[in-house]
N, C-alpha and C positions, 0 to 999 in steps of 0.2 A: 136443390131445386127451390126451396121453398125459400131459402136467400136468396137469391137470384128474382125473385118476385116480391120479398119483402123490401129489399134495399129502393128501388124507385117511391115507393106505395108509405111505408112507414118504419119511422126511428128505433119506435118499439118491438116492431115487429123483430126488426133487424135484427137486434140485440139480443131477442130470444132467440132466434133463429142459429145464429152465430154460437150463443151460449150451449146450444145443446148439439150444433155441429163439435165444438170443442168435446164437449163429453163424450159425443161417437168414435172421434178422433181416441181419445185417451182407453176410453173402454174397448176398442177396436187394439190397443197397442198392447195391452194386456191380453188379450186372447189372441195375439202373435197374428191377427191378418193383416197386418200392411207390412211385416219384414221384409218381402221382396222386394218393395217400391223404395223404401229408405236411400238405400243405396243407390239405386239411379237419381232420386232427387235430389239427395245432397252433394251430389257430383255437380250438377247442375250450376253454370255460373249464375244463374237467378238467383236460385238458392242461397248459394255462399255471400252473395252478398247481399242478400236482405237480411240474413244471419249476421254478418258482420254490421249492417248499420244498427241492429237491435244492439247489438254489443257495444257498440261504441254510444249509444243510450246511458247504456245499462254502467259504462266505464267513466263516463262523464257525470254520472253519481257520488262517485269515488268521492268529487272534490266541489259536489254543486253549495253554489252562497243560499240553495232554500232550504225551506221549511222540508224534514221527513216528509210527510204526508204529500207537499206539493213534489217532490222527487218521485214518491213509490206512484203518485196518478197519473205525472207524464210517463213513466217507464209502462205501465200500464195501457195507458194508452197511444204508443210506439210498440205494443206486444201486437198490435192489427202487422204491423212485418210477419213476424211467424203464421201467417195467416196464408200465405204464397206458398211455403213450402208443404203447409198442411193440408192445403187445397190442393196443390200439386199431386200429392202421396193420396189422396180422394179418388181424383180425376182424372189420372193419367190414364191417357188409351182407354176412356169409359164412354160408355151409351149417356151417360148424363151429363157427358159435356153440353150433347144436343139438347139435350130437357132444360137444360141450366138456363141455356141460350133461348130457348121455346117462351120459357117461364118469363126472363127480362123484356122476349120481345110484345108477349102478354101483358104486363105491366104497365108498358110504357104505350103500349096502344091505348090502356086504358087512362091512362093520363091525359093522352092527349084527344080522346074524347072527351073526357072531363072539361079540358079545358076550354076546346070548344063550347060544349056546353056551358060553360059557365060565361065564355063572352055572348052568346045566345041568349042567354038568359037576362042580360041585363042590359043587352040592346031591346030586348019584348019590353024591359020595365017591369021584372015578374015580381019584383019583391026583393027580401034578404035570400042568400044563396043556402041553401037547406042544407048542404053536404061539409066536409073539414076543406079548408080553404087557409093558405098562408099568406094572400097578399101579391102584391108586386106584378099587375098587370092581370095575368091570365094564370101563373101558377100554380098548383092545385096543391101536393102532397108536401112540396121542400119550398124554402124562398126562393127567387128569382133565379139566382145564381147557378143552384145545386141544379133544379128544374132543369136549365139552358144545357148546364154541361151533360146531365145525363141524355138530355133531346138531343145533342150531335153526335152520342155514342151511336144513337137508334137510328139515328140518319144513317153513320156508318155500316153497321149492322145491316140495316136493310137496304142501302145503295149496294154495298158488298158480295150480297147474297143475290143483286138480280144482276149484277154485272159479273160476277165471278163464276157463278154456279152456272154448268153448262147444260145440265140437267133439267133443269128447272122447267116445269109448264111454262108456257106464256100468261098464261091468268094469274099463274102465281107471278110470274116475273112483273106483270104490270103492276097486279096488286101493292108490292113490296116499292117500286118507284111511288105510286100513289102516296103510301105511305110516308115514304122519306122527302119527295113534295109538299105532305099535309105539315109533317114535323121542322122541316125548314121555312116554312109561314109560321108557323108556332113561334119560332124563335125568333124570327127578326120583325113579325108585326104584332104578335099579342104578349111576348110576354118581356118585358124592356131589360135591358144588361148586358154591356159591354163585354163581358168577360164569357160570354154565349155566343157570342156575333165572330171573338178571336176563337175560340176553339173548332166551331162549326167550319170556317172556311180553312184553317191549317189540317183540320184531320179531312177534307174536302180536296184540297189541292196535294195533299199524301196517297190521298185515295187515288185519284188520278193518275198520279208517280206510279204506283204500283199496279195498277187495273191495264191503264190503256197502251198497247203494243208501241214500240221504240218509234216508228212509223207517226204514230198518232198520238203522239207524246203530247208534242208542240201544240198541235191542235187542239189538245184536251184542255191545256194548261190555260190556252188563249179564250177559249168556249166559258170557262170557266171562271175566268177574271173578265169576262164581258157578260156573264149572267151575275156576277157578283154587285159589277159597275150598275146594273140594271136595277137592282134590289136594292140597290144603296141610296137611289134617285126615285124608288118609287114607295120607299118606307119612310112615312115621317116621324116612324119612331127611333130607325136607326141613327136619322140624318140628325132629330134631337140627340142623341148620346154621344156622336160625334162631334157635334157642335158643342157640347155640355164640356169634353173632353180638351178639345181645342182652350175653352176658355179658360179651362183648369190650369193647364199648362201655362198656358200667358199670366194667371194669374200667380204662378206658383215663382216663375223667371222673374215677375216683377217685386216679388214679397219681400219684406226686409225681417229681422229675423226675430222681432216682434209678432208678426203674423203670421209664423207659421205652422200652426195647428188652424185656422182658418182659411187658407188655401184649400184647393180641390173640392171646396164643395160637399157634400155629402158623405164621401167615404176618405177624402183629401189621404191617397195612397203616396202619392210624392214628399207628401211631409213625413208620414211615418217613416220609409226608404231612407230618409235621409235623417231618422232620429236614430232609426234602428242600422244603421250602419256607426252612429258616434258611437252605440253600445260594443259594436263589434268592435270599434279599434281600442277598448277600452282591455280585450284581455282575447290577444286574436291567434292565439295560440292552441291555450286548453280553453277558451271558452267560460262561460259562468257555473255553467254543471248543469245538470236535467233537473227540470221545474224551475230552472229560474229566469224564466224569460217576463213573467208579467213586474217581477222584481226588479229587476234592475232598467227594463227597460220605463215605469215609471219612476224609477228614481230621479231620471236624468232626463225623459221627454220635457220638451219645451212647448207651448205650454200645458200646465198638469191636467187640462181638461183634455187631454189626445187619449194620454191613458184610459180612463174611462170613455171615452167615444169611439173607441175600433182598434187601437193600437196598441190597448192593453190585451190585449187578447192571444194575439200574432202577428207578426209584421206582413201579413199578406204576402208573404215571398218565402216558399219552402228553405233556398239558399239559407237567406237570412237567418231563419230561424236553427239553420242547423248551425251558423255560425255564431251565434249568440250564444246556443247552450252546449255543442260539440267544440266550438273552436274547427281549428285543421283538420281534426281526425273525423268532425262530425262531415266539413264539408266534401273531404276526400271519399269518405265510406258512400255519402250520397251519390257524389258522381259517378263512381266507382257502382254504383246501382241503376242508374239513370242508364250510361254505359250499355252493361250486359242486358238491360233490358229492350234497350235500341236495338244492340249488333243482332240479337237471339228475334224479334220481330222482324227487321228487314231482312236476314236470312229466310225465314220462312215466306216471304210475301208472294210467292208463286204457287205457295202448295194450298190451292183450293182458294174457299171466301172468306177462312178462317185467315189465309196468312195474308190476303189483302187487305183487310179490316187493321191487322195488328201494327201496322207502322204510323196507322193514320192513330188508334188508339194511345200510342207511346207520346204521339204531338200535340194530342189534347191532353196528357199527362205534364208534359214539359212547358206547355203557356199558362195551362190554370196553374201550375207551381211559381210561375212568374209573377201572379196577382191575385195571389190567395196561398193560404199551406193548409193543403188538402189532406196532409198524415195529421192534422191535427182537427179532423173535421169527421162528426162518427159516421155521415151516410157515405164519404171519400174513400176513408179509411177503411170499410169496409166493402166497396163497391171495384176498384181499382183491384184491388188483390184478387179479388174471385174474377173478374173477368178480364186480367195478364195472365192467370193461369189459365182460363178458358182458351185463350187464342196462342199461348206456348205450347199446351200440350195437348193438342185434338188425338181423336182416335185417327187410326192411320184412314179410315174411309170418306173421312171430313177435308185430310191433309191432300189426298190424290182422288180428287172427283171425277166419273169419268169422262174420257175425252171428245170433243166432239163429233155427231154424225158426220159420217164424210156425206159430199152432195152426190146426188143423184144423175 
């Protein structure tokens, strides 16, 4: 619970939080209370194949071109995998799934006060802003990016919960739209990023897929790209990033191959995609080995300023990066995880707000992987795992809510 609240809020926190869950975890396994759950979780294809992409980590060490130290700090951090199964063996069929989910939607409320406040305060003219502040618009706790993505979980969450839950007051149900209304202006007018604006409307149009009856499919789908087209016409922040984006591209089609670490502008991800694929054809088999991704892929960027500007880091595409340091077996293990965590979410998308929420969840998993590598990012890395277990393994009272009054 208290992860679930430190992961929006702070890096630190997280880390402690995580650290001494691990410790419960392990002191829990010595004094034989979680024997029972083992067995069902590692049956689990979630399981098996978050186990398996650790492994293929851990195997692609075997033969990596780095440094010791830069191998043992990726495999390290690629151990947030064993985090799914240990969350799982926590979590299963427990009251704290709901706390879990209580605590993130806590957090994230209070962020998005914050940020409010924070554009409040500097439309008054108050001054410097008194409180921790990261930048990029209206973002309070994480940079723009992390901000946006964890703001479309909370839209989901709480669009999920007022359209899924039959139960529900009406005060709480309006409350909860209010809510994911406030957090959807959040994202597309106060706080700027492209890769906020794609996950919001994919896990948004998933939502719909799963919420609105066969009937009212079409309708939803249609309501939905015409509140879209609306926001897109009446945000001049969005229509700047789109416009920003458009010119990247033309400028990236136009480039000659002297200029391209200077295409795209600011974070120029089309140039990287396209450095960090000559690395991959360079050994697309077994890969470079774990920890060698900032290695080799500045050996060969062109030009050597990319490196140290965003592309020495990670190639902003999960694929990528497994294909750089796994080769085939990295990219297979992934998919192969991506996969069971798809089929095991849309199977459940009927059982309650929990299983409506989870397919929309897997699709802001699968776009931000598309323009960022979020296993290699510690509030992702840690946030994703704890709530894919949240919405796999509800208690059964969360999975079958009850059903609706009949009319009178």
């Amino acid at each position: 619970m208290a992860l679930a609240f430190a992961i929006p809020v702070s890096n630190a926190l997280t880390s402690v939080a995580a650290a001494a869950f691990v410790a419960v975890m392990v002191l829990g396994q010595v004094a034989g209370s979680w024997r029972g759950r083992w067995a069902l979780v590692l049956r689990h294809p979630v399981s098996l194949t978050s186990l398996a992409l650790f492994g293929s980590v851990l195997l692609a060490s075997a033969w990596t071109s780095a440094a010791p130290q830069a191998a043992a700090s990726q495999a390290m951090r690629n151990a947030s995998l064993l985090l799914l199964p240990l969350f799982a063996v926590a979590l299963w069929d427990s009251v704290w799934v709901r706390r879990c989910l209580q605590a993130f939607s806590v957090a994230m409320v209070l962020t998005l006060v914050l940020s409010f406040a924070h554009a409040l305060w500097g439309l008054a003219g108050a001054g410097s802003w008194p409180l921790p502040y990261k930048g990029g618009g209206d973002a309070i706790f994480h940079v723009h990016i992390t901000h946006n993505v964890l703001m479309s979980v909370a839209v989901l969450l709480w669009l999920g919960q007022a359209l899924a839950d039959h139960g529900l007051r009406p005060a709480r149900r309006g409350a909860l739209g209010l809510l994911a209304a406030l957090a959807v202006f959040n994202i597309l007018w106060m706080v700027p990023g492209r890769t906020g604006y794609a996950t919001l409307l994919a896990g948004l149009l998933v939502l719909a897929l799963a919420c609105c009856p066969r009937r009212w499919r079409a309708h939803g789908l249609l309501g939905l790209v015409a509140l879209t087209a609306a926001a897109l016409w009446m945000s001049d922040s969005v229509q700047g990033r789109l416009d920003r984006t458009w010119r990247e591209i033309q400028a990236f089609e136009g480039a000659g191959s002297a200029q391209r670490g200077d295409v795209n502008l600011a974070d120029h991800r089309l140039a990287i995609w396209r450095e960090a694929l000559k690395v991959v054809q360079q050994s697309p088999l077994i890969g470079h080995g774990t920890g060698s991704y900032r290695t080799v892929f500045c050996a060969s960027a062109q030009p050597p300023d990319m490196c140290s500007y965003g592309g020495g880091k990670h190639p902003h595409n999960q694929f990528l990066f497994a294909a750089i340091e796994g080769g085939m077996l990295g990219v297979a293990c992934y998919a192969a995880w991506l996969l069971a965590l798809g089929l095991a979410l849309w199977r459940q998308r009927g059982q309650g707000p929990l299983g409506a929420i989870g397919p929309g969840l897997w699709v802001v998993w699968v776009v931000y992987g598309m323009v960022d590598t979020p296993l290699q990012l510690l509030t992702e890395r840690h946030f994703f795992p704890l709530f894919l277990v949240l919405l796999l393994f509800p208690p059964l009272a969360l999975r079958h809510p009850p059903p609706l009054p009949e009319p009178r």
